[in-house]
PyMOL Python script that loads the backbone (N, CA, C, O; Angstrom):
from pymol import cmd

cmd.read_pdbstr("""\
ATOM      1  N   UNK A   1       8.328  -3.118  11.742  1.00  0.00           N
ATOM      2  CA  UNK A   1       7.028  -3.230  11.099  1.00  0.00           C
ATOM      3  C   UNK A   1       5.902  -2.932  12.073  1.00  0.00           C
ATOM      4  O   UNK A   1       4.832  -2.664  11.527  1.00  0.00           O
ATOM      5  N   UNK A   2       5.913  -2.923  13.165  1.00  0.00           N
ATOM      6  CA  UNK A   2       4.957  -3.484  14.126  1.00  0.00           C
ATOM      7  C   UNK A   2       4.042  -1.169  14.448  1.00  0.00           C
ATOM      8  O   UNK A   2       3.029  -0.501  14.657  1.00  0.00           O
ATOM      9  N   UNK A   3       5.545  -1.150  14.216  1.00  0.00           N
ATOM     10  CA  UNK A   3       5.356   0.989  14.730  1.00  0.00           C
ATOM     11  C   UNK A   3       4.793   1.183  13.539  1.00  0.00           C
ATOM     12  O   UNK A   3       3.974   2.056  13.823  1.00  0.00           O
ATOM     13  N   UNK A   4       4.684   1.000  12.554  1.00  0.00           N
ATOM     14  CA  UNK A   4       3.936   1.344  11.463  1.00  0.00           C
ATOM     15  C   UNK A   4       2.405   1.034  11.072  1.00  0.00           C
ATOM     16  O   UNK A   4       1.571   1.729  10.492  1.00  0.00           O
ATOM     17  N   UNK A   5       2.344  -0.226  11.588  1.00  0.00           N
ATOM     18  CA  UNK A   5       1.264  -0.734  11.961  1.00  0.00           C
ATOM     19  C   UNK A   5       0.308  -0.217  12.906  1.00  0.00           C
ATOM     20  O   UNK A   5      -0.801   0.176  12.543  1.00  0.00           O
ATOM     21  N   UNK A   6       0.742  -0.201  14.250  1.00  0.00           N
ATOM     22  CA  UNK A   6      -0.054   0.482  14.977  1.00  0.00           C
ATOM     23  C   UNK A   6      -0.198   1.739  15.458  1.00  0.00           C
ATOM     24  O   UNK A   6      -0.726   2.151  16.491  1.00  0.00           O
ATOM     25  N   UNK A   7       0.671   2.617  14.032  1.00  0.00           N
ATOM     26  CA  UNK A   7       0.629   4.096  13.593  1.00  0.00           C
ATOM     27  C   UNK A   7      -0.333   4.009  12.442  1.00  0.00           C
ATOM     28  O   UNK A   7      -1.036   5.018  12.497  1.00  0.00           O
ATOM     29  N   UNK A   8      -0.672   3.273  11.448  1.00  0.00           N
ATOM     30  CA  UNK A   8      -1.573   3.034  10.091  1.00  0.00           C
ATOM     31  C   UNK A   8      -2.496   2.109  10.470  1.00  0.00           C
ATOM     32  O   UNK A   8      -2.261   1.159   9.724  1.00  0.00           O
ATOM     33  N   UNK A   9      -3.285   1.850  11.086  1.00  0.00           N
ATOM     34  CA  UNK A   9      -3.768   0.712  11.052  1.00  0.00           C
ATOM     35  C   UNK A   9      -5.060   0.763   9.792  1.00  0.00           C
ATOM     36  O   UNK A   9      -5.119  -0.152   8.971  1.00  0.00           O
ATOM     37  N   UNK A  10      -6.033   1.895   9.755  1.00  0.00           N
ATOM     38  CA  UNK A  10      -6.461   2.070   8.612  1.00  0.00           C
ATOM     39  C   UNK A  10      -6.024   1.787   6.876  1.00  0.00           C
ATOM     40  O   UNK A  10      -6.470   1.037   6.007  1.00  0.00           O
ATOM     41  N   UNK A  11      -4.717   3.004   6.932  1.00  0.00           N
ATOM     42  CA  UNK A  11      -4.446   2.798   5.861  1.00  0.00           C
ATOM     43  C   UNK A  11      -3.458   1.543   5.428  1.00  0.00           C
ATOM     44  O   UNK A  11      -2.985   1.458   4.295  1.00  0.00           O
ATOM     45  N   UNK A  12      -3.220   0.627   6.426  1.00  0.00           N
ATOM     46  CA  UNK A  12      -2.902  -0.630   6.306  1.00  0.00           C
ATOM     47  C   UNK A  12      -3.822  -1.285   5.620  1.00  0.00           C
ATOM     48  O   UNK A  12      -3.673  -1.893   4.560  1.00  0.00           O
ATOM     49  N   UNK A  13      -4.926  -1.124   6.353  1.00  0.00           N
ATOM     50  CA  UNK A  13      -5.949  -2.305   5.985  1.00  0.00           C
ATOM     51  C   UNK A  13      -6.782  -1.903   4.432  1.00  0.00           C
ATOM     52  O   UNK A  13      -7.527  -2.621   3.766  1.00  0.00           O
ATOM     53  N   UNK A  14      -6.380  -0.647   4.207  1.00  0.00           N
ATOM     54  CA  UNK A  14      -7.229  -0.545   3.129  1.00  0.00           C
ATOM     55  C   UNK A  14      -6.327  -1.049   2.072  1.00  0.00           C
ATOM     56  O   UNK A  14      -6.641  -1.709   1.082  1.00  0.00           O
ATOM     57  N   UNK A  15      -5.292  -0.683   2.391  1.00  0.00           N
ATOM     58  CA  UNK A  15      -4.052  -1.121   1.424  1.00  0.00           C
ATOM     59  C   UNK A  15      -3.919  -2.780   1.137  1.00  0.00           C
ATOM     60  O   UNK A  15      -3.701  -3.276   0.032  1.00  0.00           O
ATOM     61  N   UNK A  16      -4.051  -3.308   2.045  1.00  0.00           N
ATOM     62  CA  UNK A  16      -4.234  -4.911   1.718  1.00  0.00           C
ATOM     63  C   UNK A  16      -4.987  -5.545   1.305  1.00  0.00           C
ATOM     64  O   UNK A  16      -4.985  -6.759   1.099  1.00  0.00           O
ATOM     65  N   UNK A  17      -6.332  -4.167   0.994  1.00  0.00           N
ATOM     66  CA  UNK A  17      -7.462  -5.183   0.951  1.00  0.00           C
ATOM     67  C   UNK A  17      -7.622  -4.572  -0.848  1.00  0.00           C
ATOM     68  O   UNK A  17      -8.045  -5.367  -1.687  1.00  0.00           O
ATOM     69  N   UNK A  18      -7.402  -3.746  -1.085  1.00  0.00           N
ATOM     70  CA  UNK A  18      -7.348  -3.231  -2.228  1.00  0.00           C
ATOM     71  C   UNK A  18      -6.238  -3.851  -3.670  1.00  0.00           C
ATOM     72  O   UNK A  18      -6.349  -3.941  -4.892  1.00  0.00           O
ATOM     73  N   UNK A  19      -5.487  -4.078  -2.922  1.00  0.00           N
ATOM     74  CA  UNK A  19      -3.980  -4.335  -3.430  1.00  0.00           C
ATOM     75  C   UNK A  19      -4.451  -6.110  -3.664  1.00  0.00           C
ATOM     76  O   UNK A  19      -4.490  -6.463  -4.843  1.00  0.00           O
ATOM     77  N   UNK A  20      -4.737  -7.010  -2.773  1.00  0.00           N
ATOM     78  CA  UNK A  20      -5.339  -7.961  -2.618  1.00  0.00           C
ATOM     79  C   UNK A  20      -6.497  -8.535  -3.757  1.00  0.00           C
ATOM     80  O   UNK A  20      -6.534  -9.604  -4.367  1.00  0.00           O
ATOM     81  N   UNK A  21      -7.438  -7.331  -3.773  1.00  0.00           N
ATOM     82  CA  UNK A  21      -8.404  -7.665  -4.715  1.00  0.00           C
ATOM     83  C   UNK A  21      -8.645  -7.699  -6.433  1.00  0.00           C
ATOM     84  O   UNK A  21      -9.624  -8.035  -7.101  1.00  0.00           O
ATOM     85  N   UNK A  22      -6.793  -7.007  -6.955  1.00  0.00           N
ATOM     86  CA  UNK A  22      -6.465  -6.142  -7.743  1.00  0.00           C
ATOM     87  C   UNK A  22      -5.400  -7.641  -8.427  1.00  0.00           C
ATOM     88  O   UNK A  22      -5.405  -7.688  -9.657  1.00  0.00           O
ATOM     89  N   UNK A  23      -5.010  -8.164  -8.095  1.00  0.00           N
ATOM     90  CA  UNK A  23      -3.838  -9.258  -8.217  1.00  0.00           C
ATOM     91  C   UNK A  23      -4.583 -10.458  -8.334  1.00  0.00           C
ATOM     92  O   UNK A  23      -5.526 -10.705  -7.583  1.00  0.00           O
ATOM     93  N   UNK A  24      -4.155 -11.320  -9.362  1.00  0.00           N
ATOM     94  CA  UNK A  24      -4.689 -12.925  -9.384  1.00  0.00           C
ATOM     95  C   UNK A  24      -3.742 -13.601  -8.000  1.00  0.00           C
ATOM     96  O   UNK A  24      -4.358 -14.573  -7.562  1.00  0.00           O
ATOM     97  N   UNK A  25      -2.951 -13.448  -7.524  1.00  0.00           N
ATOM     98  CA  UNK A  25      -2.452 -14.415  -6.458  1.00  0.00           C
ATOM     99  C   UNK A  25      -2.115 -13.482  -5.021  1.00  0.00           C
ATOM    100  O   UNK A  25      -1.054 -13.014  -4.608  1.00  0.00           O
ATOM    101  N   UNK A  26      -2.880 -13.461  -4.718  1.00  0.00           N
ATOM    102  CA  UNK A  26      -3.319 -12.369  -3.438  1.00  0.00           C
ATOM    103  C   UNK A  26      -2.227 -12.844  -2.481  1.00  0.00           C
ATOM    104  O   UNK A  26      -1.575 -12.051  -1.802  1.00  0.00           O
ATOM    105  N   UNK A  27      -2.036 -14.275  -2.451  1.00  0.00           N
ATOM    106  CA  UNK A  27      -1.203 -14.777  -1.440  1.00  0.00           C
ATOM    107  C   UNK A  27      -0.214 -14.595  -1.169  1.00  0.00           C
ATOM    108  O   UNK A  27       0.171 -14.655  -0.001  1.00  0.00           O
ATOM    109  N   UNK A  28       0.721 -14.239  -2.415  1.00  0.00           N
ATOM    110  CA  UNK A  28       2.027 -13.352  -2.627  1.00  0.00           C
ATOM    111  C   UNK A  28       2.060 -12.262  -2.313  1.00  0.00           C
ATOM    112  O   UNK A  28       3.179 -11.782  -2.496  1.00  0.00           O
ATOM    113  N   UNK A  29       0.982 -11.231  -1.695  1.00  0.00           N
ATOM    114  CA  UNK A  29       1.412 -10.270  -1.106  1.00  0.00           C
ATOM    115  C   UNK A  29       2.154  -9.576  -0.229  1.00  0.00           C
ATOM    116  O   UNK A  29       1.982 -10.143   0.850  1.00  0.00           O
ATOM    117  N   UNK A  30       2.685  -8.914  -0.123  1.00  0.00           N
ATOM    118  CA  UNK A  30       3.664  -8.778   0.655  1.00  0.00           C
ATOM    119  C   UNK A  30       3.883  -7.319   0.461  1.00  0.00           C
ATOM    120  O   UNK A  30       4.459  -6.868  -0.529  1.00  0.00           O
ATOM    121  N   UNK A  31       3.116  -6.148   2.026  1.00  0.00           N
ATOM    122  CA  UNK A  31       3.174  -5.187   2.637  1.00  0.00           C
ATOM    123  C   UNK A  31       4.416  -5.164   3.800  1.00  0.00           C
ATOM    124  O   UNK A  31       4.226  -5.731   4.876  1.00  0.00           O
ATOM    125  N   UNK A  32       5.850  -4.389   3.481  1.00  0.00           N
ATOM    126  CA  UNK A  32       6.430  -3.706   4.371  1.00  0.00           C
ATOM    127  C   UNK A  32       6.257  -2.229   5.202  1.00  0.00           C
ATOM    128  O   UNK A  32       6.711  -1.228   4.647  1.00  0.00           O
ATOM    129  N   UNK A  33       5.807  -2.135   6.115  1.00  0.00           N
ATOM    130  CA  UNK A  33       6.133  -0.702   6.728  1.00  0.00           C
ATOM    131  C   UNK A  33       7.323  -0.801   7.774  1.00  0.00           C
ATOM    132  O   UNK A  33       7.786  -1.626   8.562  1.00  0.00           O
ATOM    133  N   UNK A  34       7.623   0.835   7.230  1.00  0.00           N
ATOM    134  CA  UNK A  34       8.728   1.674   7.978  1.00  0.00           C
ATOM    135  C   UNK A  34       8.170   2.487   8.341  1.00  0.00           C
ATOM    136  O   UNK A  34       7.325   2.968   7.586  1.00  0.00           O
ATOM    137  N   UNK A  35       8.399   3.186   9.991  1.00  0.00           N
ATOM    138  CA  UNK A  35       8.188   4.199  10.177  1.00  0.00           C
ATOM    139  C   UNK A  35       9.016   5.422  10.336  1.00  0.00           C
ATOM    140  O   UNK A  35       9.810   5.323  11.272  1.00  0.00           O
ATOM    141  N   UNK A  36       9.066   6.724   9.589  1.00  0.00           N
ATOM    142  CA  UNK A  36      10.180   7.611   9.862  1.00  0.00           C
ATOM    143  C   UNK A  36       9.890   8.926  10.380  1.00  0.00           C
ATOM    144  O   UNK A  36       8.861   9.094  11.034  1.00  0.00           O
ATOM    145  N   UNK A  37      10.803  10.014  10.127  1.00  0.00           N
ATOM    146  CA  UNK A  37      10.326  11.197  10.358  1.00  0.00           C
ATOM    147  C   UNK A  37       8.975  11.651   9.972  1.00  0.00           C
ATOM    148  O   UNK A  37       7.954  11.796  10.644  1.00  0.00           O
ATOM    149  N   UNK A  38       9.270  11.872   8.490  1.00  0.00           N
ATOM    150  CA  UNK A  38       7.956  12.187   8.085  1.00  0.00           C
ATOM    151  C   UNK A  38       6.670  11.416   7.830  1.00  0.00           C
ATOM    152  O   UNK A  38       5.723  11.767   7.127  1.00  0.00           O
ATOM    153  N   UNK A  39       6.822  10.247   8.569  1.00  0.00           N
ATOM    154  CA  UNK A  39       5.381   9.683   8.157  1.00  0.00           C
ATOM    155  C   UNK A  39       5.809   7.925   8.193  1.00  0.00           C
ATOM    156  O   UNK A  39       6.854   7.468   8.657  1.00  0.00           O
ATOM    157  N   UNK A  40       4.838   7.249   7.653  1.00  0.00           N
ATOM    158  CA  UNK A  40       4.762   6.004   7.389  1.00  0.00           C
ATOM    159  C   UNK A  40       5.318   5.777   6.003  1.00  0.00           C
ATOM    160  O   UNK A  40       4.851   6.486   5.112  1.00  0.00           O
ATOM    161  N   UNK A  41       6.357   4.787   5.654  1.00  0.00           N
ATOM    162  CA  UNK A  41       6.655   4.508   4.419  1.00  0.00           C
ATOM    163  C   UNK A  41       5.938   2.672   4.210  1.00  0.00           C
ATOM    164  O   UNK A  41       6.044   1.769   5.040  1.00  0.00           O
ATOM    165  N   UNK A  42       5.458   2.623   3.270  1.00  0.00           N
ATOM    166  CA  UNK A  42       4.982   0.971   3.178  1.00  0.00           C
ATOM    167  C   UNK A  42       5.402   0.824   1.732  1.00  0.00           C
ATOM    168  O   UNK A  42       5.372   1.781   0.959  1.00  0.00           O
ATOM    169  N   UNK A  43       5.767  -0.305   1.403  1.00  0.00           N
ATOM    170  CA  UNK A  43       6.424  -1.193   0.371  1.00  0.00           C
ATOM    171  C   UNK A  43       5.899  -2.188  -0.111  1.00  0.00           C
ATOM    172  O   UNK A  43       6.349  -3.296   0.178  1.00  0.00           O
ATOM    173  N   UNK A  44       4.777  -2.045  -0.999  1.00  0.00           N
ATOM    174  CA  UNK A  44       4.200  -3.179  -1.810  1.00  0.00           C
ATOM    175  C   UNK A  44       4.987  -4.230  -2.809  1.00  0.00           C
ATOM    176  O   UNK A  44       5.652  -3.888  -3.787  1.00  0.00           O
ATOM    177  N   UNK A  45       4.809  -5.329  -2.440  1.00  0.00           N
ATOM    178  CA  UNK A  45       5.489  -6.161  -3.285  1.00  0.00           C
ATOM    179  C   UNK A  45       4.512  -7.530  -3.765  1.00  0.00           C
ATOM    180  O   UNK A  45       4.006  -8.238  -2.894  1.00  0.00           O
ATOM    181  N   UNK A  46       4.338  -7.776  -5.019  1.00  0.00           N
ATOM    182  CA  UNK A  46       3.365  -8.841  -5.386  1.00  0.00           C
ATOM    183  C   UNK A  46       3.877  -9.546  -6.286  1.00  0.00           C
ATOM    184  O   UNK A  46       4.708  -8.999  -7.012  1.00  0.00           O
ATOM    185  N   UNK A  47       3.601 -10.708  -6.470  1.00  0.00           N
ATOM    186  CA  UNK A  47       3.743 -11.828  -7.206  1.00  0.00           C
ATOM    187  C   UNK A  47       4.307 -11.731  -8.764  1.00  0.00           C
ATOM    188  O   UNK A  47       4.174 -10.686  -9.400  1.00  0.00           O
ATOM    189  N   UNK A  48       4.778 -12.594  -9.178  1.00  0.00           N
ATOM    190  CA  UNK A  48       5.164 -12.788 -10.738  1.00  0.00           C
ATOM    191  C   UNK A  48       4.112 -12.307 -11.568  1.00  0.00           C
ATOM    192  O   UNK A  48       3.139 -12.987 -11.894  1.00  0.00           O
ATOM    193  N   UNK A  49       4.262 -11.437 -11.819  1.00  0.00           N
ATOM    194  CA  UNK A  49       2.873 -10.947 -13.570  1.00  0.00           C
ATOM    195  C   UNK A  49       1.639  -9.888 -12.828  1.00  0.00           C
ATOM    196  O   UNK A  49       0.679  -9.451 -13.462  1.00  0.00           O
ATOM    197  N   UNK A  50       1.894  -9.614 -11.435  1.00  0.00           N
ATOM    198  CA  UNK A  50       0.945  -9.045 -10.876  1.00  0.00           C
ATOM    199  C   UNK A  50       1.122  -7.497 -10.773  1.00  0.00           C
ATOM    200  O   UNK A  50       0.258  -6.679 -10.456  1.00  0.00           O
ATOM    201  N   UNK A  51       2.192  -7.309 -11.048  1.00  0.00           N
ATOM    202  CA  UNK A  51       3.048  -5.748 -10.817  1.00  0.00           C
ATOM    203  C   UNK A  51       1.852  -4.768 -11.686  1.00  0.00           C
ATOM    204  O   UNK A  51       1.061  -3.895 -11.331  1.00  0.00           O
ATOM    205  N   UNK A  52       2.208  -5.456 -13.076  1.00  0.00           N
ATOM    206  CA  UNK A  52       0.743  -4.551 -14.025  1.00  0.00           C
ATOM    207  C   UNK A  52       0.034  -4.582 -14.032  1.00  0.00           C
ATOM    208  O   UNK A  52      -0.582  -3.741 -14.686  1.00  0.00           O
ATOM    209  N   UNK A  53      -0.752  -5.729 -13.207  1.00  0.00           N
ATOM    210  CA  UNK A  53      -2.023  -4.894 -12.361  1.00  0.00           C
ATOM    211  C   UNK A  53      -2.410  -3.784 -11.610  1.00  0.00           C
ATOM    212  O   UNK A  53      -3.369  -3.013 -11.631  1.00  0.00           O
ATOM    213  N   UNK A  54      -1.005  -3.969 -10.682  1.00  0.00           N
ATOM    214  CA  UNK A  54      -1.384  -2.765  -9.508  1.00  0.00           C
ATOM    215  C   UNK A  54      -0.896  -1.782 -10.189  1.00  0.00           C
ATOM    216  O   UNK A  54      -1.757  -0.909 -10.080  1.00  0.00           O
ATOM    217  N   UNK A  55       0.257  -1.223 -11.057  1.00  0.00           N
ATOM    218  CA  UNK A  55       0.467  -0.469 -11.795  1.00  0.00           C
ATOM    219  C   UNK A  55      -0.683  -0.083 -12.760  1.00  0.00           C
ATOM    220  O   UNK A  55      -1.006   1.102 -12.677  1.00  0.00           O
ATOM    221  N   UNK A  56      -1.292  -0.748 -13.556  1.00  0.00           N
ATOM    222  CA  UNK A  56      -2.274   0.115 -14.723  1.00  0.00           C
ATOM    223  C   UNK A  56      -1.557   0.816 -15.827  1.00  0.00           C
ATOM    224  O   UNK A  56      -0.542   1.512 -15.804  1.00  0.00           O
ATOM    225  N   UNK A  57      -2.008   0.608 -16.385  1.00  0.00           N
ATOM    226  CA  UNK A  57      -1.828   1.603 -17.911  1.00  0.00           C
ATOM    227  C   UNK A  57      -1.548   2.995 -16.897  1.00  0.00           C
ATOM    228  O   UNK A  57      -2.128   3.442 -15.907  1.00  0.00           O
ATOM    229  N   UNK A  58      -0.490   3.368 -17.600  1.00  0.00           N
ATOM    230  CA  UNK A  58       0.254   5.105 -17.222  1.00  0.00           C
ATOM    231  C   UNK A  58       0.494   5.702 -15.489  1.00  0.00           C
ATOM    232  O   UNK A  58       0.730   6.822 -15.038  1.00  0.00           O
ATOM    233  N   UNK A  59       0.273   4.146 -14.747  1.00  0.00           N
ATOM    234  CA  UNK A  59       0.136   4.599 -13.157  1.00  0.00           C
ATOM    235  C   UNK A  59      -1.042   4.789 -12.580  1.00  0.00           C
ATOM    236  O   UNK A  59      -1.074   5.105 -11.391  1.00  0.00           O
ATOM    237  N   UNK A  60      -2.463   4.598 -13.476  1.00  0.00           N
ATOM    238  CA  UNK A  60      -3.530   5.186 -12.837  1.00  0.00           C
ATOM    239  C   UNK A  60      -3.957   4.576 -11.880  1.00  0.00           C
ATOM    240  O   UNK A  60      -4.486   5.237 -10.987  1.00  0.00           O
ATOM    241  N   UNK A  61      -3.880   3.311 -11.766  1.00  0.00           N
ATOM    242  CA  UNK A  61      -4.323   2.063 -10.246  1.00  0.00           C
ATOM    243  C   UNK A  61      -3.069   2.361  -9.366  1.00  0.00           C
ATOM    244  O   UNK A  61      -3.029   1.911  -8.221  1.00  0.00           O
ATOM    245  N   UNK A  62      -2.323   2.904  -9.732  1.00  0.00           N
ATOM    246  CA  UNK A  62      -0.606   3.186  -8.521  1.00  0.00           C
ATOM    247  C   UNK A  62      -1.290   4.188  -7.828  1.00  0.00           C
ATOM    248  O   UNK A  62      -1.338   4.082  -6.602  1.00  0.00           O
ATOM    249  N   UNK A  63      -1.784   5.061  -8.326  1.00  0.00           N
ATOM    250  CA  UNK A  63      -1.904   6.660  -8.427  1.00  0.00           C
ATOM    251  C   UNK A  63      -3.404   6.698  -7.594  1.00  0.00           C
ATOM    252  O   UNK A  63      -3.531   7.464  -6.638  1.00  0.00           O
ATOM    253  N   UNK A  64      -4.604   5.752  -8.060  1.00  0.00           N
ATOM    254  CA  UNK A  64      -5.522   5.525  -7.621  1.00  0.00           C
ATOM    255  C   UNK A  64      -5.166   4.809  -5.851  1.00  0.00           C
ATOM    256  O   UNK A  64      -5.517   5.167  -4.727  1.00  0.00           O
ATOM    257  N   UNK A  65      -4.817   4.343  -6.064  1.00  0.00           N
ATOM    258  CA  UNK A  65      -4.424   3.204  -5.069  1.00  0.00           C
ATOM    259  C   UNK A  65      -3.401   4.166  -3.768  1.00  0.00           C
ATOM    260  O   UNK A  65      -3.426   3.763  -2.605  1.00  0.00           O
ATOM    261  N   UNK A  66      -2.841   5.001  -4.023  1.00  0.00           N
ATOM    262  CA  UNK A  66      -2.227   5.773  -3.054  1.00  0.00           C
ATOM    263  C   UNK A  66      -3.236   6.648  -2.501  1.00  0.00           C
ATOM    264  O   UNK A  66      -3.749   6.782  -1.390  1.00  0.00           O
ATOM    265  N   UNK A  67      -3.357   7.207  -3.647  1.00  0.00           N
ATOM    266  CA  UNK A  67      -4.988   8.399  -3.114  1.00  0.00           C
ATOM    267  C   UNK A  67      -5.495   8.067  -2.034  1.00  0.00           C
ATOM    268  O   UNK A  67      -5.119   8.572  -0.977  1.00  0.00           O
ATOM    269  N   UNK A  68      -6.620   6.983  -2.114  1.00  0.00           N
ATOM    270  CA  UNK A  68      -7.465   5.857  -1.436  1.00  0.00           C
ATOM    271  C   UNK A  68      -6.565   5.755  -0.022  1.00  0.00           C
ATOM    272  O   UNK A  68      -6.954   6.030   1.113  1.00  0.00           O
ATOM    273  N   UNK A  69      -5.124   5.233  -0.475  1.00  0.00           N
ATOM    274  CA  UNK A  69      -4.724   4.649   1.233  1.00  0.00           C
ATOM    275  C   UNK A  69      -4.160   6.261   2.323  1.00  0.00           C
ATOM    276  O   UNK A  69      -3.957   6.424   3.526  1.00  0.00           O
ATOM    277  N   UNK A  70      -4.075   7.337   0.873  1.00  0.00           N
ATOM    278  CA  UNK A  70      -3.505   8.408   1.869  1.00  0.00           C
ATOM    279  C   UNK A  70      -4.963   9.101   2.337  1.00  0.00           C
ATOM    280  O   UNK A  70      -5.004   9.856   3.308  1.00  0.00           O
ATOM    281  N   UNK A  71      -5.774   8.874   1.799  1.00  0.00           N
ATOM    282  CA  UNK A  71      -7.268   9.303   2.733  1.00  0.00           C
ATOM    283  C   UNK A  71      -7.202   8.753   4.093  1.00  0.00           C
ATOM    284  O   UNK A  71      -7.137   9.289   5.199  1.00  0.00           O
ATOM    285  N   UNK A  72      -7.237   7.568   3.713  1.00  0.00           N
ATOM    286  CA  UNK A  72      -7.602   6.360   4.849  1.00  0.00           C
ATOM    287  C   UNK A  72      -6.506   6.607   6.268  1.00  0.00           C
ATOM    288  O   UNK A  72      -6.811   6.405   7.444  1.00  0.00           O
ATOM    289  N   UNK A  73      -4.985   7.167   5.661  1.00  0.00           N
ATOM    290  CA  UNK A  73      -4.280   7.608   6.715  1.00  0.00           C
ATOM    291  C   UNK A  73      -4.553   8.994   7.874  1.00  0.00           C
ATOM    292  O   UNK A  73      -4.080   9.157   8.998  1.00  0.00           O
ATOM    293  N   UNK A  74      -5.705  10.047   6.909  1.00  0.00           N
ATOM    294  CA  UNK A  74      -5.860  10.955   7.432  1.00  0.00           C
ATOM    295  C   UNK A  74      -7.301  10.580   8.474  1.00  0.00           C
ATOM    296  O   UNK A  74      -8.015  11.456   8.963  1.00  0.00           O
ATOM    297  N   UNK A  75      -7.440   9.567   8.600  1.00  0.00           N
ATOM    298  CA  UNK A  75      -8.194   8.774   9.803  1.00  0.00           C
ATOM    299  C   UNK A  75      -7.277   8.674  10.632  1.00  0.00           C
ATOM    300  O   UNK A  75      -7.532   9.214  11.708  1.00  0.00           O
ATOM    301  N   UNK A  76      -6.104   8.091  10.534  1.00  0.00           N
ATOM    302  CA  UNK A  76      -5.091   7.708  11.585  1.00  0.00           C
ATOM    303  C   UNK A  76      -4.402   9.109  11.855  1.00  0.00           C
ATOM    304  O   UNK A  76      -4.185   9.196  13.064  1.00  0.00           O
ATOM    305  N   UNK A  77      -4.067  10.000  11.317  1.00  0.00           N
ATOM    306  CA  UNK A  77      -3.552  10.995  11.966  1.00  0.00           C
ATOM    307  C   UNK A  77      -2.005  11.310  11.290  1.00  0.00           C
ATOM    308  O   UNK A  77      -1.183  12.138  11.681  1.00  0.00           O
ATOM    309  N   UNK A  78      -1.916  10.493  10.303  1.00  0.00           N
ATOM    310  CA  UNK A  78      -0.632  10.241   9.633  1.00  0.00           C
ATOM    311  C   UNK A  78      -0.554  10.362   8.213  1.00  0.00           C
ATOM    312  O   UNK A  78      -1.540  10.256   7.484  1.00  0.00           O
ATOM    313  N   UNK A  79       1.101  10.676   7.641  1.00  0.00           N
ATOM    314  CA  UNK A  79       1.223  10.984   6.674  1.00  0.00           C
ATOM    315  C   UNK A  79       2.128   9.606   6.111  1.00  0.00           C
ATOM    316  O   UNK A  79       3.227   9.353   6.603  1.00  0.00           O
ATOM    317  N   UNK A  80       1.456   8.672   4.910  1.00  0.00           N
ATOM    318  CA  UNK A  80       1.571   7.480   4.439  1.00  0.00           C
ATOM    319  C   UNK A  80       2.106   8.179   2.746  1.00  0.00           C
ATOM    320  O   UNK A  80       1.659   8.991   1.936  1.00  0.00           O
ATOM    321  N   UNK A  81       3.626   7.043   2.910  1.00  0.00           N
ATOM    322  CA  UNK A  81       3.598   7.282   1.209  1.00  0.00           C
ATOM    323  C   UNK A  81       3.641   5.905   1.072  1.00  0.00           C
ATOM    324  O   UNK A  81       3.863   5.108   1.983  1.00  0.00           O
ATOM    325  N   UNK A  82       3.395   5.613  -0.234  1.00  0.00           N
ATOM    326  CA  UNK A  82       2.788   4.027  -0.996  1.00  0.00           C
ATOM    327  C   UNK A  82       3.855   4.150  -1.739  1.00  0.00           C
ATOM    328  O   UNK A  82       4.071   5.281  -2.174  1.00  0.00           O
ATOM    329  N   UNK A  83       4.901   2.950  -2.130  1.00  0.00           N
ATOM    330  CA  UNK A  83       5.824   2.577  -3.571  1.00  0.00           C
ATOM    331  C   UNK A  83       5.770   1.355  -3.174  1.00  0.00           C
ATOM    332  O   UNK A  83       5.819   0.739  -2.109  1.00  0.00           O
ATOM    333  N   UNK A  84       5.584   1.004  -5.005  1.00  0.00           N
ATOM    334  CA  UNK A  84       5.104  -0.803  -5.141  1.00  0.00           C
ATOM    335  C   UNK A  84       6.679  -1.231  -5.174  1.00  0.00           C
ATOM    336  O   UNK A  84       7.152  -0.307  -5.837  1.00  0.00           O
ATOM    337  N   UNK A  85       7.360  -1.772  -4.968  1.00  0.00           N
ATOM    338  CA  UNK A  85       8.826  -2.795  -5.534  1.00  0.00           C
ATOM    339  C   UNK A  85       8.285  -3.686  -6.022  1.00  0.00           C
ATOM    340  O   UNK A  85       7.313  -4.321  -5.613  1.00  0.00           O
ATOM    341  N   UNK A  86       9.329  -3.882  -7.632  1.00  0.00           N
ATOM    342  CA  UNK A  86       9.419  -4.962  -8.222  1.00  0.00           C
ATOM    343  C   UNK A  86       9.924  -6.115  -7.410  1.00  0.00           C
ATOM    344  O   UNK A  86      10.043  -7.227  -7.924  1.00  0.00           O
TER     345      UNK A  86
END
""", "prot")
cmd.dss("prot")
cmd.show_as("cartoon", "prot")
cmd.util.cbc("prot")
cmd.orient("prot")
């Protein structure tokens, strides 16, 4: 976790803070990163009933929400993919 981190540190933080503000129980959050060949992989995982939040009707807050953190990676110099786990 730690190489991913201080390979993303941007699109970390936007990701937690977004993801965070989006969910009734923020506290259950829970961001994994991996770092691999191609890039940073991170693994959103949130609370009981919170999934369809960050999801949205048809993916658009998934979809929104990657956009946003893969900007924020092209500050860091890196290529970030976002998938929420149930």
């Amino acid at each position: 976790m730690a190489d991913g981190v201080t390979e993303a540190p941007h699109a970390l933080a936007t990701l937690e803070h977004i993801v965070k503000s989006v969910v009734e129980k923020p506290d259950e959050v829970q961001i994994d990163v991996t770092s691999g060949d191609e890039g940073v992989s991170i693994a959103v995982k949130v609370g009981d009933g919170d999934m369809g939040r960050v999801i949205g009707r048809r993916g658009r807050i998934a979809n929104a929400i990657r956009t946003v953190v893969q900007a924020a990676a092209v500050r860091d110099g890196i290529s970030v993919a976002v998938e929420f786990v149930d």
